[in-house]
C-alpha positions in Angstrom: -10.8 -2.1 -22.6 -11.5 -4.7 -19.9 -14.7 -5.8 -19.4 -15.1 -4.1 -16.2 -14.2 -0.6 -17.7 -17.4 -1.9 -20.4 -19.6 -2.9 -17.7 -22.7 -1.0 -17.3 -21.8 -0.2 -13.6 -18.9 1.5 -15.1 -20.8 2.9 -17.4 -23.4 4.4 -14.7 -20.2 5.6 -12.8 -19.0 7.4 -15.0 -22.3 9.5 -16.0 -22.3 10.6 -12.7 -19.2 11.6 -12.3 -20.6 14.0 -15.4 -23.4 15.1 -13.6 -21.1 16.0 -10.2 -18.7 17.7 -12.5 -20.3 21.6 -12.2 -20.8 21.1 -8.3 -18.1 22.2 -5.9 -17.2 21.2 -2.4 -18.6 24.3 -0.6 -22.0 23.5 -2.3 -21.4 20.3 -0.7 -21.0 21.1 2.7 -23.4 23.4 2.5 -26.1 21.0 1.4 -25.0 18.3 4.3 -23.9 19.7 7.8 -23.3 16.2 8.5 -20.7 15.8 5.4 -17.8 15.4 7.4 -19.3 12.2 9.9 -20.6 10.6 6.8 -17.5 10.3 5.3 -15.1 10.0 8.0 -13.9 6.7 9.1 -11.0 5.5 11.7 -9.8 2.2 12.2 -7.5 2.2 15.7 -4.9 4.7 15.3 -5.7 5.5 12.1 -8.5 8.0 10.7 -9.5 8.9 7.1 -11.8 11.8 6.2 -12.6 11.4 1.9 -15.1 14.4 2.7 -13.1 16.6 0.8 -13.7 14.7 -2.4 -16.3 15.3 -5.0 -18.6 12.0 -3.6 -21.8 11.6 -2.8 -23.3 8.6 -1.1 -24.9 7.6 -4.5 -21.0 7.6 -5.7 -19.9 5.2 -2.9 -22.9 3.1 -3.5 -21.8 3.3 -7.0 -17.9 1.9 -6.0 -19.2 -0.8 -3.4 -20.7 -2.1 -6.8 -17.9 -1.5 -8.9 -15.9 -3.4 -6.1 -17.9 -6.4 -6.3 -18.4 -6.9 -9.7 -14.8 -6.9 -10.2 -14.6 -9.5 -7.2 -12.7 -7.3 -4.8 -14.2 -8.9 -1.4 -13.0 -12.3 -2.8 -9.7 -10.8 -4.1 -8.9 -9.5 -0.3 -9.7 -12.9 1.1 -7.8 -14.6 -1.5 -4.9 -12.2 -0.3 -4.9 -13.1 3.1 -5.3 -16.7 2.6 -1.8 -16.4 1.0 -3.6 -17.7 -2.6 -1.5 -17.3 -5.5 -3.2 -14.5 -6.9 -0.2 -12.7 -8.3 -0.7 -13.7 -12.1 2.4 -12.5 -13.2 4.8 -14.0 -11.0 2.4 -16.9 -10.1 3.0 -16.8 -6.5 1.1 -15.4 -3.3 1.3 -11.8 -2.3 2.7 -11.0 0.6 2.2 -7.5 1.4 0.4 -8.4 4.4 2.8 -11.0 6.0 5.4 -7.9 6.0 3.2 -5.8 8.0 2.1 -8.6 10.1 3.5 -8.7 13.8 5.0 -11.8 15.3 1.9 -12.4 17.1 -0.4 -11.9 13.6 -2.4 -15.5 13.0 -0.5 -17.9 10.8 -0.3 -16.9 7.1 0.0 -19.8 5.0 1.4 -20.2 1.4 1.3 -23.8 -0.1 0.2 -24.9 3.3 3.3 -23.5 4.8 3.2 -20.9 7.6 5.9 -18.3 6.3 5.4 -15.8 9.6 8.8 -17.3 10.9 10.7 -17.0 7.4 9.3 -13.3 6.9 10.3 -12.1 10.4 14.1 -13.3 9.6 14.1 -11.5 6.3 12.8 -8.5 7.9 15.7 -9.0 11.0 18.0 -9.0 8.2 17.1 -6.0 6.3 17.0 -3.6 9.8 20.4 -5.1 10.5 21.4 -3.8 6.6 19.7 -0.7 7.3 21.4 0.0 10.4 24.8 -0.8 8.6 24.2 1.3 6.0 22.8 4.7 8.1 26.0 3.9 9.8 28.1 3.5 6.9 29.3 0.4 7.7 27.7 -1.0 4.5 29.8 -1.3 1.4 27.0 -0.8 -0.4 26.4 3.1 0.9 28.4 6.2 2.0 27.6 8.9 4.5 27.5 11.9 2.6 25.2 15.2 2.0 21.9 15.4 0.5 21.2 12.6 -2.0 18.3 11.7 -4.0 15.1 9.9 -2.7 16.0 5.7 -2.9 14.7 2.7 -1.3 14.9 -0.8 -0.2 12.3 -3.3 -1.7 11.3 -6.4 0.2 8.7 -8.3 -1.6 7.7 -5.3 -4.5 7.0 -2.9 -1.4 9.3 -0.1 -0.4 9.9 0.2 3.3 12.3 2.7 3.8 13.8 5.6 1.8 15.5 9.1 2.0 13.4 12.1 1.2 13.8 15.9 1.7 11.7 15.6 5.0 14.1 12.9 6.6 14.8 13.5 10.0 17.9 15.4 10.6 19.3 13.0 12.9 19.4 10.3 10.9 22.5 10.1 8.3 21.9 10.7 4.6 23.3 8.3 2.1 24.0 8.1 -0.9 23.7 4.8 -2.5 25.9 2.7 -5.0 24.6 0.8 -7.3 21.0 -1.2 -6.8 20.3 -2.8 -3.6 16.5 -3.7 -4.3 16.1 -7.4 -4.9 13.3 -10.1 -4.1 13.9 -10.6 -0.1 12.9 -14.2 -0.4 16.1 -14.8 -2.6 17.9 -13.7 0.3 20.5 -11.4 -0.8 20.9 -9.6 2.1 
């Protein structure tokens, strides 16, 4: 066990995940008219409502601890300084300078801004992915339904086929593994 899972805020969490255990949702609503707003929250375009989970607001107080007792709000700044927090690996995570735009602040790793290098990588992957809807790609063939697949760029998926894919795009099938470490630049 790690020590967080022995900590007593762990602990505590997990009695009162216990004590919520014989309520149900429609109790909870039914306590709270207000349920909903309290545990709603949207961010620009985006919204997420966690009412429908067994919480209270003694459960997120309980997490908001967890969080920082396990360092989180340092972890997230660390992540966005481009520290090199991935232990494994030994190197920065880079999650975030995938999603970032081209106008997103600098991101530095080592004290190098690596915005310019990410947005080339990225260029060359749609460029792949173009070639390979169209079946221009040795790597793929047009065919019918296939199994669900993706492309990797830096350990995070960022495109794949699944039985909801639109039916205007082409559905391939592909040969052999095309998911490799973007930075290596094998595409």
């Amino acid at each position: 066990m790690s020590a967080l899972t022995n900590s007593p805020v762990w602990r505590t969490l997990t009695k009162h995940r216990a004590a919520l255990a014989p309520l149900t949702l429609r109790q909870l609503f039914a306590e709270d008219p207000t349920r909903f707003d309290r545990f709603s929250a949207s961010a620009g375009p985006f919204f997420l409502d966690y009412s429908k989970n067994l919480i209270t607001v003694e459960t997120l107080d309980l997490l908001l601890n967890l969080a920082r007792q396990a360092n989180l709000p340092q972890a997230i700044q660390k992540m966005f300084a481009g520290d090199l927090i991935n232990r494994t690996e030994h190197r920065a995570v880079l999650h975030v300078a995938l999603r970032a735009g081209q106008d997103a602040p600098p991101l530095k790793v080592q004290g190098q801004d690596i915005r310019a290098e990410v947005q080339q990588v990225l260029k060359r992957m749609e460029i792949f992915v173009n070639q390979v809807r169209s079946g221009d790609s040795g790597a793929a063939t047009v065919v019918s339904p296939s199994p669900m697949w993706s492309i990797s760029a830096l350990g995070a998926p960022i495109w794949g086929r699944h039985r909801s894919w639109p039916p205007f795009l082409p559905i391939v099938r592909v040969h052999g593994s095309i998911t490799s470490p973007m930075w290596t630049a094998h595409i």
